[in-house]
C-alpha positions as CSV (number, residue, x, y, z in Angstrom):
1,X,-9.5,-6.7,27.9
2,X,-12.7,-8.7,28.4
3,X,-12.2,-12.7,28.3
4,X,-14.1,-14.0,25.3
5,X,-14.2,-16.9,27.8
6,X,-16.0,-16.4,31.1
7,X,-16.3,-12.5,30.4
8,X,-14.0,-11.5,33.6
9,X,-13.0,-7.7,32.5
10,X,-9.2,-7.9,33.8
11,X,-7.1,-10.1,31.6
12,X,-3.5,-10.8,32.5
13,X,-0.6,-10.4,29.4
14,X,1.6,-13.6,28.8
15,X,3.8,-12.0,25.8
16,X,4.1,-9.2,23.2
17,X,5.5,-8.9,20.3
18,X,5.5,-7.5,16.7
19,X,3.1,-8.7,14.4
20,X,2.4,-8.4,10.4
21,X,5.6,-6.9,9.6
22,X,5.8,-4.1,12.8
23,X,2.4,-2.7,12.3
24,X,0.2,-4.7,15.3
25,X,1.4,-6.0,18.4
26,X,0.4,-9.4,19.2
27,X,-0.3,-10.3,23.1
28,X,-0.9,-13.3,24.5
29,X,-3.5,-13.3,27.5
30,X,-4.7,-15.3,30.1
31,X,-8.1,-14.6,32.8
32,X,-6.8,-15.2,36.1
33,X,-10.8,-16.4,36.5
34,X,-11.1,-19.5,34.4
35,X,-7.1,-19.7,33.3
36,X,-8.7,-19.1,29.3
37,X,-5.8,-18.5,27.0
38,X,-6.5,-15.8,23.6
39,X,-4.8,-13.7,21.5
40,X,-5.3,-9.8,21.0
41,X,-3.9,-7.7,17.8
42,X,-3.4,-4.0,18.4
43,X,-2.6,-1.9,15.3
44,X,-3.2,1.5,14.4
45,X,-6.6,2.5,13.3
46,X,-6.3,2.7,8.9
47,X,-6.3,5.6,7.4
48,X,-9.4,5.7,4.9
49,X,-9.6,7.4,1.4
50,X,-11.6,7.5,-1.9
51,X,-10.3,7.7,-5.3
52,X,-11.9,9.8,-7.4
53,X,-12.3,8.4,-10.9
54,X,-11.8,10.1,-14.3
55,X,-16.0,9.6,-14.8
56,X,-17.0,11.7,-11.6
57,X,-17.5,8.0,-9.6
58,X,-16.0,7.8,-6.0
59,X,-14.8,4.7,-4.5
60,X,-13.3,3.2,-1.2
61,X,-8.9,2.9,-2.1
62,X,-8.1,-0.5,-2.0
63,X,-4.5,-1.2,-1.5
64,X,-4.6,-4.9,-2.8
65,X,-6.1,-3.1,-6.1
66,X,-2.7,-0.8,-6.5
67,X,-0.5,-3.6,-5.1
68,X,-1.5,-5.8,-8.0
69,X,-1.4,-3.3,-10.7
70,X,2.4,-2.4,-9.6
71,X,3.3,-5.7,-9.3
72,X,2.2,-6.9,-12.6
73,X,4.4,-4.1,-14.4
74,X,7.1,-5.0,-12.6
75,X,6.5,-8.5,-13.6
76,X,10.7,-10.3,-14.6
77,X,12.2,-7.2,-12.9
78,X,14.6,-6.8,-10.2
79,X,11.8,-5.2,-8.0
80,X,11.1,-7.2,-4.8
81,X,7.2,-6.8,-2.7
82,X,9.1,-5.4,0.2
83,X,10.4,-2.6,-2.6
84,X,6.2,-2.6,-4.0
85,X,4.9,-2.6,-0.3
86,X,7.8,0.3,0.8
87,X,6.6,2.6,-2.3
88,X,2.8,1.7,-1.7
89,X,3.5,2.7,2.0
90,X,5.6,6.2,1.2
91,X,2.6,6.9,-0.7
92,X,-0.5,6.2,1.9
93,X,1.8,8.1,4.5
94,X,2.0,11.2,2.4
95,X,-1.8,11.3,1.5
96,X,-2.3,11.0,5.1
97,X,-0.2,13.6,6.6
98,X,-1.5,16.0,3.9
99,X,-5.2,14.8,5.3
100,X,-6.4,14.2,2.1
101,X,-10.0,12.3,2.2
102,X,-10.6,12.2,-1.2
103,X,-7.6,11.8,-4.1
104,X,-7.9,12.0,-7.8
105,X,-7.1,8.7,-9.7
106,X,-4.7,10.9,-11.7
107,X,-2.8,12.3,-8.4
108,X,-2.8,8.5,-7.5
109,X,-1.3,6.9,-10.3
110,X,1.0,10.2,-11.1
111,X,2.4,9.6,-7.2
112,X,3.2,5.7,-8.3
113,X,4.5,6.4,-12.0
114,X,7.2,8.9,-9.8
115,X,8.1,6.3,-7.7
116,X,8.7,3.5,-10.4
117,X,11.1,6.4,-12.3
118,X,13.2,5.8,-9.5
119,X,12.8,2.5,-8.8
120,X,12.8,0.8,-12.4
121,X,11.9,2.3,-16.0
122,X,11.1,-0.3,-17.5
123,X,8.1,-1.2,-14.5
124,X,7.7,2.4,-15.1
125,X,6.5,2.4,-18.9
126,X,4.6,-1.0,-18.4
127,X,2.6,1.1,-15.5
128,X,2.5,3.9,-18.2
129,X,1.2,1.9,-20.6
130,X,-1.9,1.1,-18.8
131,X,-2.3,4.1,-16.5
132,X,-2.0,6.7,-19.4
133,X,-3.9,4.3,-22.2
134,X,-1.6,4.4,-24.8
135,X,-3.6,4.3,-28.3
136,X,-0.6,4.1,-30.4
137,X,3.0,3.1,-30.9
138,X,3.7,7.4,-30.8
139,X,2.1,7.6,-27.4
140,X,4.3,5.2,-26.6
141,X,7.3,6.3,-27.7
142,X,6.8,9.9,-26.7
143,X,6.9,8.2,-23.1
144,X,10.5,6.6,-23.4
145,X,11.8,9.3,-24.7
146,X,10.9,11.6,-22.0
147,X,12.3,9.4,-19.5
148,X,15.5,8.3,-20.8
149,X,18.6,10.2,-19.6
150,X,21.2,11.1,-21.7
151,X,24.5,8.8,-21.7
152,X,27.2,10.3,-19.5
153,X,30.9,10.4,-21.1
């Protein structure tokens, strides 16, 4: 690593240690040149990938776009970020591994509206709501009664 200070190319490391929840390692450094003390972040290089909307239109994913939309249906529920962030995560991590460049906003929101079935129903139909534009109260009620589970006795 170069020093950002006196550009000597062999910098000495001080410390490491995990950074942004385990995804980077910070490292402290030092130039055994002019003794300048930085900071380095090493992380894995992000996986990239367009949505492709219902009108034909490509764009860039953007994660804080998704996080917000989950987070405001699960808005007064027992849902935590760590929970939002986990199922966000599952769901980048199997796009990647299936090398998927470009993903439908249908697959996209159909991947999250799985996820909330598990994780709460209610958070589920509020997503549902949006996601599947719901022009009227028989929509809507079409959609809790295809996810409610018969009582058990």
């Amino acid at each position: 690593m170069r020093c950002p200070g006196c550009g000597h190319e062999d910098t000495r490391v001080l410390e490491s240690r995990l950074s942004h929840e385990g995804r980077a390692v910070r490292r402290r450094r030092t130039c055994p040149d002019c003794n300048y003390r930085f900071t380095t972040y090493e992380q894995e290089e992000a996986f990239v990938f367009q949505i492709k909307k219902r009108d034909g239109r490509i764009e860039a994913y953007q994660r804080d776009k998704a996080l917000r939309s989950i987070q405001v249906a699960c808005q007064k529920r027992p849902v935590t970020i760590d929970q939002i962030e986990g199922l966000l995560a599952r769901i980048e991590r199997e796009t990647q591994d299936n090398a998927e460049r470009v993903v439908t906003s249908e697959k996209l929101g159909g991947m999250i509206l799985s996820a909330l079935t598990l994780m709460d129903k209610v958070a589920y139909v509020r997503f549902a709501s949006v996601y599947k534009d719901f022009r009227d109260t028989e929509q809507f009620m079409q959609e809790l009664s295809a996810i409610q589970t018969p009582p058990t006795t």
